[in-house]
C-alpha positions as CSV (number, residue, x, y, z in Angstrom):
1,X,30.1,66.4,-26.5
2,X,27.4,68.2,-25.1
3,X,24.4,68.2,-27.2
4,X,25.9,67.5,-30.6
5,X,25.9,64.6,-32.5
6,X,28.3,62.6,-35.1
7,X,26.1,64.3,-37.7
8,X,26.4,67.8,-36.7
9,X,30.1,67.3,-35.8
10,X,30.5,66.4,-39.4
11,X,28.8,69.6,-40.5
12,X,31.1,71.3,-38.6
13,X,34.2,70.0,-40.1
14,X,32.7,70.7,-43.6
15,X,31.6,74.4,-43.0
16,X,35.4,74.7,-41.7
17,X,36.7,73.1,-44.8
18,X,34.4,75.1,-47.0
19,X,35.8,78.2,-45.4
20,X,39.2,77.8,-45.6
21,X,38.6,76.7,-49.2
22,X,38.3,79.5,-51.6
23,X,39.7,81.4,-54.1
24,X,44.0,80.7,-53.3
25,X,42.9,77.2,-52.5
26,X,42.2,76.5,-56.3
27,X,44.6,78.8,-58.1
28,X,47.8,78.2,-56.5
29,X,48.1,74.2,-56.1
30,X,47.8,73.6,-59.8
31,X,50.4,76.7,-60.4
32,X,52.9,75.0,-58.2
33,X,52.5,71.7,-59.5
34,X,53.1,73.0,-63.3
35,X,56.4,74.5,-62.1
36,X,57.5,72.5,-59.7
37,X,57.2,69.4,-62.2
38,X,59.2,66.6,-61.1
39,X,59.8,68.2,-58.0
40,X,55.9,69.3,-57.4
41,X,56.0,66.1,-54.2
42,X,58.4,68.1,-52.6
43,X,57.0,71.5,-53.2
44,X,53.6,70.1,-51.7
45,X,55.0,69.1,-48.4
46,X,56.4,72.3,-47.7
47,X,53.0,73.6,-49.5
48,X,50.8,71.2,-47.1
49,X,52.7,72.4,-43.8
50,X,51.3,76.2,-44.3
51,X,48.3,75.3,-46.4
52,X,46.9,72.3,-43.7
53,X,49.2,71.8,-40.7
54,X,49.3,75.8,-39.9
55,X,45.4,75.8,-40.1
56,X,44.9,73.2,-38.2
57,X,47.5,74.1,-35.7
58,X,45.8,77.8,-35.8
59,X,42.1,75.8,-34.9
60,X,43.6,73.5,-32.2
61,X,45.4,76.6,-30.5
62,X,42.1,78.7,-30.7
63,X,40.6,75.5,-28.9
64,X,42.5,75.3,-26.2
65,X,41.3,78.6,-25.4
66,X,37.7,77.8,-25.5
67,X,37.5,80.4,-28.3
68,X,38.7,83.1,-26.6
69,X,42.1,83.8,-28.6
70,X,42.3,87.3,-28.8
71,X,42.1,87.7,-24.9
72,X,44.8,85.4,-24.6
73,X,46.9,87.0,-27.5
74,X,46.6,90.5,-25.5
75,X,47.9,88.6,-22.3
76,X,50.5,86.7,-23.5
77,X,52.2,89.9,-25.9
78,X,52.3,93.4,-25.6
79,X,48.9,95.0,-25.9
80,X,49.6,97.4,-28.7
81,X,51.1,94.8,-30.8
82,X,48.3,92.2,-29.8
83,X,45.8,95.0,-31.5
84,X,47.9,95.7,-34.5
85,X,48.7,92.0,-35.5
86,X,44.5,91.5,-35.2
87,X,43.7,95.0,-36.9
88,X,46.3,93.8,-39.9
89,X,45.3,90.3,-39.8
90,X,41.2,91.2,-40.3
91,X,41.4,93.7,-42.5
92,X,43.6,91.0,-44.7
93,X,41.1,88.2,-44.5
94,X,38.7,90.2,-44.6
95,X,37.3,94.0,-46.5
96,X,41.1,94.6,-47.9
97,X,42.0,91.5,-49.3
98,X,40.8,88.0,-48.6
99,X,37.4,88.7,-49.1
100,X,37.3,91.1,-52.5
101,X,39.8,88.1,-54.0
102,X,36.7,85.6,-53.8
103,X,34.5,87.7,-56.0
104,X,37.5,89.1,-58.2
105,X,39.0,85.5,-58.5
106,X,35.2,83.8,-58.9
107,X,34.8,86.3,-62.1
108,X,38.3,86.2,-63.6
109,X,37.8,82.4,-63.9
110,X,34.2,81.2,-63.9
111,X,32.1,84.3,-65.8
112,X,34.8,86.0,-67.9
113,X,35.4,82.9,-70.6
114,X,31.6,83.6,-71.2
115,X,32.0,87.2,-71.7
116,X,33.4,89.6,-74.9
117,X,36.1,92.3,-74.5
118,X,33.1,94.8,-74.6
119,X,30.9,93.2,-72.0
120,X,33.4,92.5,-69.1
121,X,33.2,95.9,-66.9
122,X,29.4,95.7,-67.0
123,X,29.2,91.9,-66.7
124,X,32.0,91.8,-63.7
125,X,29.6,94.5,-62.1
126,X,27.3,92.8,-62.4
127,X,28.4,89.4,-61.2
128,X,30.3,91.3,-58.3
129,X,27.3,92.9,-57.1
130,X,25.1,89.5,-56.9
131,X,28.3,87.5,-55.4
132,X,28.3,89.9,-52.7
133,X,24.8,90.3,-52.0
134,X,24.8,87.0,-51.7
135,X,28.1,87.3,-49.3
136,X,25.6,89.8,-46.9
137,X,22.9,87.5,-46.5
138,X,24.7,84.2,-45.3
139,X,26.8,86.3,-43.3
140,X,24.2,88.5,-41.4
141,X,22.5,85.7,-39.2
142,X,25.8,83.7,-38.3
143,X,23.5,81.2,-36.2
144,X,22.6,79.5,-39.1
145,X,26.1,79.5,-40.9
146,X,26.5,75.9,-39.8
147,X,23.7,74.7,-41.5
148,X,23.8,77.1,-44.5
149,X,27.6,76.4,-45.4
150,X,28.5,72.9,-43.9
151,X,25.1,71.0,-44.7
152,X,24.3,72.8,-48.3
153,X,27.4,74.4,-50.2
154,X,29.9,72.6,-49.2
155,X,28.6,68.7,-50.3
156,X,27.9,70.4,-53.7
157,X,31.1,71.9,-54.0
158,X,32.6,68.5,-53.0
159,X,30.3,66.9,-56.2
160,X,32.2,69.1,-58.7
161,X,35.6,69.1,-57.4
162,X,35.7,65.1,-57.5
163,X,34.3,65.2,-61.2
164,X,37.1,67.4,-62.2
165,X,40.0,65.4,-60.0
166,X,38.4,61.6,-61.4
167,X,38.5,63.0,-65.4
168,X,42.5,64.5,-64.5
169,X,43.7,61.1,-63.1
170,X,41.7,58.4,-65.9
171,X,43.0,61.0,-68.4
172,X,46.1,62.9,-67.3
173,X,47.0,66.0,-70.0
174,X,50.8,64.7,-70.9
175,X,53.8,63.8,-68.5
176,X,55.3,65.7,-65.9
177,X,58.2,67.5,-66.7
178,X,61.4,68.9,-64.9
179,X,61.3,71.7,-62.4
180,X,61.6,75.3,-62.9
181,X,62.5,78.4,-61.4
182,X,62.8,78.2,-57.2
183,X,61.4,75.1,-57.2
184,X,64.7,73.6,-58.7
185,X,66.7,74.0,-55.9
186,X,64.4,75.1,-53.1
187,X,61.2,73.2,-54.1
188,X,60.2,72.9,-50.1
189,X,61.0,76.5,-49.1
190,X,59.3,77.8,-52.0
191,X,56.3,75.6,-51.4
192,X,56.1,76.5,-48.0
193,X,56.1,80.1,-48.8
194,X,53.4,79.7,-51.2
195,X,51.1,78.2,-48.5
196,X,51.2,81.9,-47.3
197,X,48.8,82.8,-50.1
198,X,46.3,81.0,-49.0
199,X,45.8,82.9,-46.2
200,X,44.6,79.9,-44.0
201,X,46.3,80.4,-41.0
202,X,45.3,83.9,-40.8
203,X,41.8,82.7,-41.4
204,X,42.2,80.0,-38.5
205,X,42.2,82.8,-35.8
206,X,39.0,84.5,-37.4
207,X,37.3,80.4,-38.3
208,X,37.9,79.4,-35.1
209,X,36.2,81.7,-33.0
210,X,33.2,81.0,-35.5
211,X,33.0,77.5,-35.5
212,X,32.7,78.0,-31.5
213,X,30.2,80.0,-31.6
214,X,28.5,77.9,-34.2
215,X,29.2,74.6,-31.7
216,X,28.1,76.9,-28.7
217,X,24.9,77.3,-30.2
218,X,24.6,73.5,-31.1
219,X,24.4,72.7,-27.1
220,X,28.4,72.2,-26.2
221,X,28.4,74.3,-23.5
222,X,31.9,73.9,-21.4
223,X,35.0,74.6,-22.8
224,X,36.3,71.1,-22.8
225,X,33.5,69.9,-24.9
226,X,33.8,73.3,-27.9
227,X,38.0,72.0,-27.6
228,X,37.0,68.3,-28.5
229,X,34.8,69.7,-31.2
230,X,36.8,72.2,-32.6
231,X,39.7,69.4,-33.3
232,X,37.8,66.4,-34.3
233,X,36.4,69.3,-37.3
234,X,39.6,70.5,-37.9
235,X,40.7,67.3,-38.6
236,X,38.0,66.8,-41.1
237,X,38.3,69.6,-43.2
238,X,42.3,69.9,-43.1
239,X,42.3,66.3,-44.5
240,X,39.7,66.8,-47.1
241,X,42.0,70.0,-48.1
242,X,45.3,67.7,-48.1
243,X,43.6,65.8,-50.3
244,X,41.9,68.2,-53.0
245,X,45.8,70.4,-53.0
246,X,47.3,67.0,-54.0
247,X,45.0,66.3,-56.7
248,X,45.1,69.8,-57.9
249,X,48.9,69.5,-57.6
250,X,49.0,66.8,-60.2
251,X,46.7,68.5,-62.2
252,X,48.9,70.9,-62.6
253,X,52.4,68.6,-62.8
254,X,50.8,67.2,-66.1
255,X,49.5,70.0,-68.0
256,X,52.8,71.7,-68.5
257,X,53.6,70.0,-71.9
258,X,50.2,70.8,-72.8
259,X,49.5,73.6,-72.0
260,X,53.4,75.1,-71.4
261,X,53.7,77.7,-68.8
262,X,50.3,79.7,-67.6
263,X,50.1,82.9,-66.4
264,X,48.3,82.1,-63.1
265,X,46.9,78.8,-61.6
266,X,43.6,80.5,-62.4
267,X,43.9,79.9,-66.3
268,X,45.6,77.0,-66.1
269,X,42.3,75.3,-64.1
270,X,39.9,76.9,-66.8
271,X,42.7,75.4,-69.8
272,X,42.6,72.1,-68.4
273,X,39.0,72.4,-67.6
274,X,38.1,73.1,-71.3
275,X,40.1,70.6,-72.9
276,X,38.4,67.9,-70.5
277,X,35.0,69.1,-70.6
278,X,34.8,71.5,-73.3
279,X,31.9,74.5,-73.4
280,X,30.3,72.3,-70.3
281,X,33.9,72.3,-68.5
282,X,33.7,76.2,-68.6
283,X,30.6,76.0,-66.8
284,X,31.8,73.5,-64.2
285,X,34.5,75.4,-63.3
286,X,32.0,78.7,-62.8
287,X,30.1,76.9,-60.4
288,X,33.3,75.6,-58.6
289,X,34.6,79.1,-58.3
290,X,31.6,80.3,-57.4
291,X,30.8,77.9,-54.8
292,X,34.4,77.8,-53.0
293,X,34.7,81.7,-53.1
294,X,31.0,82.6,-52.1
295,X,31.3,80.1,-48.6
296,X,34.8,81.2,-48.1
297,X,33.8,85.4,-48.5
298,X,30.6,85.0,-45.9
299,X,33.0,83.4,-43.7
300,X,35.6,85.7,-43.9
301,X,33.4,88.6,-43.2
302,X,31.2,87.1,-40.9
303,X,34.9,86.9,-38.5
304,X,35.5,90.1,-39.2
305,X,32.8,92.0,-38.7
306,X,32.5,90.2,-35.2
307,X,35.9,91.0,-34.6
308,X,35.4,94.5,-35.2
309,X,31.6,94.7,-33.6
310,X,33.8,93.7,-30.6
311,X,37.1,96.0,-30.8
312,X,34.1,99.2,-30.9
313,X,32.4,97.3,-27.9
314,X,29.2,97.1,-30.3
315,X,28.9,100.9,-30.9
316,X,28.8,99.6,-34.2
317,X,26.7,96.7,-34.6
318,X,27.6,93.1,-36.4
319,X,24.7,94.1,-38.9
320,X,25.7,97.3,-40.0
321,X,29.6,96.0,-40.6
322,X,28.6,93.2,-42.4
323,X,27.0,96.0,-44.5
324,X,29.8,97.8,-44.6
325,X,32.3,95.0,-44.6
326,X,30.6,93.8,-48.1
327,X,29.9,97.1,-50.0
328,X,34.1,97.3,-49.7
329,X,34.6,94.4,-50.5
330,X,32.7,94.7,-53.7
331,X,34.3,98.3,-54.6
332,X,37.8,96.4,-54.1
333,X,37.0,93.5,-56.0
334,X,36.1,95.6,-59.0
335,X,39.9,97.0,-59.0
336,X,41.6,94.1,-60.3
337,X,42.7,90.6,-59.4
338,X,46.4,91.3,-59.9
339,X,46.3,94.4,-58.2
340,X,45.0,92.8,-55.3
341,X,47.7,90.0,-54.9
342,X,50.5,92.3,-55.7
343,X,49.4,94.6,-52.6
344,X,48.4,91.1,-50.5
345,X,51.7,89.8,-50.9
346,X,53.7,92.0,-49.0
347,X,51.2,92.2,-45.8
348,X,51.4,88.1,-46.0
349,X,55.2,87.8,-45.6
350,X,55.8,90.5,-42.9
351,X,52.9,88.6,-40.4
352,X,52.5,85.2,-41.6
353,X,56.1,84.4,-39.5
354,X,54.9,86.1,-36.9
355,X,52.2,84.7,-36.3
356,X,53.0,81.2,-36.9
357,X,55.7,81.6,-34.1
358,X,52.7,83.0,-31.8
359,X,50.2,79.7,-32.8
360,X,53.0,77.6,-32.4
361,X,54.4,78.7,-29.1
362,X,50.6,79.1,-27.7
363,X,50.0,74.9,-28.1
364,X,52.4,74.4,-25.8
365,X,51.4,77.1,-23.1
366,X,50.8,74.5,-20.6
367,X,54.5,74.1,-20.1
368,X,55.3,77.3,-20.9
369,X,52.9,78.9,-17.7
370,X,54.0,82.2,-16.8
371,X,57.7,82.2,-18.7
372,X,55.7,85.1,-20.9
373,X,58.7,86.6,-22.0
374,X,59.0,83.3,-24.5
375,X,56.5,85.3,-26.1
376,X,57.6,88.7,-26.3
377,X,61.2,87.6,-27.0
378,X,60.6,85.3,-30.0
379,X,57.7,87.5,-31.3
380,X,59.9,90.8,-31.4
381,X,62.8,88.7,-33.0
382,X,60.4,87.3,-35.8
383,X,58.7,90.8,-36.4
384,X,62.1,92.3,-37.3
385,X,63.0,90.0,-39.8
386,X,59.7,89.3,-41.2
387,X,59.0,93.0,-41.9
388,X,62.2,93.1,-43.6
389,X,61.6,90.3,-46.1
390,X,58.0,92.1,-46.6
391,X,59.4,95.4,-47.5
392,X,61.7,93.6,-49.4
393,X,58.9,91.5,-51.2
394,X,57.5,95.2,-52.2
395,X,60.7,96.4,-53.7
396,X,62.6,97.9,-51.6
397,X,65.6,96.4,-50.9
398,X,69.2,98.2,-50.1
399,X,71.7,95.6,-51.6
400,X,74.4,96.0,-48.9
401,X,71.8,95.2,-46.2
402,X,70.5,92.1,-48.3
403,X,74.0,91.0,-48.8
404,X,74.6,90.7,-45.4
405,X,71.4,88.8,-44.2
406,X,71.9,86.2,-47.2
407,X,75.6,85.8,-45.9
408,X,75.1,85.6,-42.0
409,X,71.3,84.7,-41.2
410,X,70.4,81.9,-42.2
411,X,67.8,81.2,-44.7
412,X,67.1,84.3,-45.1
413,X,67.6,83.5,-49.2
414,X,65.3,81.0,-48.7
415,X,62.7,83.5,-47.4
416,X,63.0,82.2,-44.0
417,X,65.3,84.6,-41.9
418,X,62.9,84.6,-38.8
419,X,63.2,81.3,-38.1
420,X,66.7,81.1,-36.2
421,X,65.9,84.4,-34.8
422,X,62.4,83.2,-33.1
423,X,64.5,80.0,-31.7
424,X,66.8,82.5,-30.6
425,X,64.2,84.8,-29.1
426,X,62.4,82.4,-27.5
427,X,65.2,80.5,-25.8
428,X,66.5,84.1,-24.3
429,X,62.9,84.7,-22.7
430,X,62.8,81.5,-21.0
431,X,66.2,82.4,-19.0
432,X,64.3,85.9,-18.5
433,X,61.8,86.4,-16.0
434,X,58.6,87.3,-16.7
435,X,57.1,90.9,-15.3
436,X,54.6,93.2,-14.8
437,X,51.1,93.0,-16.3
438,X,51.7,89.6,-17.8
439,X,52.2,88.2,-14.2
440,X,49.3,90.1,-13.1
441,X,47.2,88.9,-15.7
442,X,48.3,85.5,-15.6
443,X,46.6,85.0,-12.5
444,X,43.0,84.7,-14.5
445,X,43.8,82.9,-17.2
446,X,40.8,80.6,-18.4
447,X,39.9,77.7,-17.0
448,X,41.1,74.4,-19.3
């Protein structure tokens, strides 16, 4: 594999899984398993198929294109929506969302406990403003990410996060108890829509073209060799995530009794935490926060400022947006963590479908060759739908039109109404011939 070795092949799959794993990763596994209960197995396999199988799907798609995803995302759909699905997709991993949840999330749970009523603003200024300074400098020489991230942070994040999973298994809070809400009857669906908060397979596209930078760099020079890389890491860090969303998952299956229903999976960790550890638990959970959210932020706005340092064709440079990438992030972060996931949610459910459907359908664009309207026609179909389930996740919902998609699409209750229509789609556009510029362009696709 070129130049790289088992060792640095490993440090690969661990900056990847140190990416992907930040703030969501820790709040929302132990909130599902509280109330999901006796049904939190379930709820984690549908939870496990966006939160790990999406990634890694996203990371072995981006492979196959040497890196080079967004050209091949303009070929195979329409260019506008190509640019728009990016535009949304950075600016929600990145300035907008992704990013300011890290240092809202890493305050709410690891600093705040520490802090009275009087000294929060000033404290989460404070913090906020040395978490993303901190953000700026990993992120501005993305060279050494690799080393910084995969061969520092993310062993010592690994240290803490197996202290706090070996104390909940010898010593379990209390039993599990029966299911609630969604999870009663759905406990798959509404897992699998809750692996949308992670954000992970929108990260994928913005991760991957990192980590093959990072591997170019490292001396794997031909596509084939970055492809081999890129999935042999993905592998690594997906299953070291299956396994810390499992253990999280029980954590919070048996702490319902306990501690009854918590607000957010953020207060049930530092609860748990600080029955297990006490005043030292509250600190061990700050430097888990801390450590998950500040790898996962540098990450996340090292993609996107490249992304964008690209889209202006370096009129701007990758310096001066990871500047300005940060200095956002850090005014947003100071707005509120439940602000920010109340607007994130909305944006997640109207282009999460669409683009799984996209990653999905682009693993298999061997066979699929120059049948582009497979594409377009499943894409379109999925877009529909998904936007209305987003606007309907923000409140507006006309009942008549609701009724009717509950009664005649199905799954649409189950928050899943694109996925018969993106079957649908993409078996019309393979009796449809593909033409103009996809045909054209087709004719210099990469080399695999």
């Amino acid at each position: 594999m070129g130049q790289m070795n088992k060792g640095d092949i490993l440090a690969v799959g661990l900056m990847m899984f140190s990416i992907f794993f930040g703030a969501g990763n820790l709040i929302f596994p132990p909130a599902l398993g509280q109330a999901a209960g006796n049904h939190a197995l379930i709820a984690m396999v549908g939870f496990v198929v966006t939160g790990v199988g999406l990634p890694l799907m996203g990371i072995t798609a981006i492979a196959m294109q040497g890196g080079k995803y967004v050209e091949f995302m303009n070929r195979r759909t329409y260019p506008w929506l190509a640019s728009a699905l990016l535009l949304i997709l950075y600016l929600a991993i990145g300035p907008v969302f992704a990013v300011p949840r890290t240092g809202a999330v890493s305050f709410e749970i690891g600093i705040r406990p520490f802090l009275s009523e009087d000294g929060l603003m000033p404290g989460q200024l404070a913090y906020t403003t040395v978490f993303f300074l901190l953000t700026g400098y990993l992120a501005m020489n993305p060279s050494k990410l690799m080393d910084r991230v995969g061969k520092l942070l993310t062993p010592a994040l690994l240290i803490f996060l197996a202290i706090l999973f070996l104390k909940s298994f010898w010593t379990p809070l209390g039993e599990v108890l029966d299911a609630t809400g969604s999870y009663i009857e759905t406990p798959f669906a509404q897992g699998f829509q809750d692996g949308y908060q992670t954000m992970d397979l929108l990260a994928s596209l913005s991760i991957g073209t990192i980590v093959a930078q990072s591997i170019r760099m490292k001396g794997a020079k031909d596509d084939a060799a970055v492809s081999r890389v890129c999935i042999i890491s993905g592998l690594i860090a997906v299953a070291l995530m299956a396994i810390v969303y499992g253990a999280l998952a029980y954590l919070g299956a048996t702490s319902a009794g306990v501690l009854g229903q918590s607000e957010n999976g953020g207060q049930l960790l530092a609860q748990a935490v600080d029955i297990f550890f006490g005043a030292a638990g509250n600190l061990l959970v700050a430097v888990i926060i801390a450590l998950a959210c500040l790898t996962t932020s540098c990450g996340m706005i090292t993609g996107s400022s490249w992304y964008f340092n690209k889209v202006l064709k370096n009129r701007v440079s990758y310096e001066r947006l990871v500047v300005y990438s940060t200095f956002f992030s850090f005014v947003v972060s100071n707005v509120g963590l439940t602000q920010i996931i109340a607007l994130s949610l909305p944006f997640l459910v109207s282009i999460y479908p669409v683009v799984i459907v996209f990653v999905v359908l682009s693993l298999f664009d061997r066979w699929i060759g120059r049948r582009g309207n497979i594409y377009r026609y499943a894409v379109d179909a999925t877009l529909v739908f998904a936007v209305i389930a987003g606007l309907e996740t923000a409140g507006f919902v006309i009942p008549a039109v609701h009724a009717f998609l509950v009664a005649y699409v199905p799954f649409f209750s189950m928050g899943m109404g694109w996925f018969v229509p993106a079957l649908l789609g993409a078996v019309i556009g393979f009796f449809v011939p593909a033409d103009g510029p996809l045909t054209q362009a087709d004719v210099s696709l990469p080399e695999r």
